[in-house]
N, C-alpha and C positions, 0 to 999 in steps of 0.2 A: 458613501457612508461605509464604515470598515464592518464587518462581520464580526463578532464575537463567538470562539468555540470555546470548550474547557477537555482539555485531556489528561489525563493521570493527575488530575487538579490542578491546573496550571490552566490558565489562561491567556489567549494569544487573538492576536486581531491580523485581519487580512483585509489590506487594501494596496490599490493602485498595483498592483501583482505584487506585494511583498506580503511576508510576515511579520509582525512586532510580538513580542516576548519575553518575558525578565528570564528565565528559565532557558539558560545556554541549551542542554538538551534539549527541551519539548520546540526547541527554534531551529535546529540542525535536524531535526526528522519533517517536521513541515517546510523547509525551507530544501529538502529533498525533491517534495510532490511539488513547491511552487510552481504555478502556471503566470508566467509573465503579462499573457496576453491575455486574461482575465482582467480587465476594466471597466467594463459596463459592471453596473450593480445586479444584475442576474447574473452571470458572472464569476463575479465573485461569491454572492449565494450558493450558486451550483459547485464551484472550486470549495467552499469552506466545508458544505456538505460531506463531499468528497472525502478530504482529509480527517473531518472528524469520524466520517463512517470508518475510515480504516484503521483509526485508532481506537474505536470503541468511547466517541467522545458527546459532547452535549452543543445543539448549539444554541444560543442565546435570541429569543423571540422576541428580544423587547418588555416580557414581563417575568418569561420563567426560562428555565432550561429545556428545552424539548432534547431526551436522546435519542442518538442515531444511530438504525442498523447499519450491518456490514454490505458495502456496496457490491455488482456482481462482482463476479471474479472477468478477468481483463481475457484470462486464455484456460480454456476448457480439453480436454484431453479426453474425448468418446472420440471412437474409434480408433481409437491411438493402443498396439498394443507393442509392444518391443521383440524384437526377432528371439526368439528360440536361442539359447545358450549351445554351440556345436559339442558335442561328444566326441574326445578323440579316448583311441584305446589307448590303454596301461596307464592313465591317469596322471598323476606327476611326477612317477619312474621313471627314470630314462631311459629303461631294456624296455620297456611296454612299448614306446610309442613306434610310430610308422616313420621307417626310412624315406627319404625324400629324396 
């Protein structure tokens, strides 16, 4: 059974690992995330999920629109801090700096 999401108001269905779409755009960014081996209908529930979360989209329950938050983030950067910038003297003059 295909999934129905709505993003930027546009409308699109996911089955069998595809996406359908009238909306060239809203079909070239979900057909980005496509997961092929999404088949089983959880699945594809979980994969349509997915997609609408990261667009900031609705997905369709059978009676109403339920929306959906933004999914976690995929890679997290704590304790990540980037090396110190080196201080060489005389700056970007070329009589300042150090002979080599």
């Amino acid at each position: 059974m295909p999934v129905t999401i709505r993003i930027y108001g546009k409308e699109a269905q996911f089955s069998g690992g595809c996406w359908k779409c009238d909306d060239d755009g809203v079909l070239a960014m979900l057909d980005a995330l496509a997961d092929p081996r999404a088949v089983t209908p959880e699945a594809e529930h979980e994969h349509a999920l997915y997609c609408a979360g990261r667009f900031g989209g609705a997905l369709w329950t059978g009676s109403d629109w339920q929306l959906i938050g933004l999914p976690e983030p995929e890679m997290k950067i704590e304790g990540y801090s980037p090396p110190a910038p080196r201080q060489e003297r005389g700056g970007w003059l070329p009589w300042g700096r150090k002979k080599r």
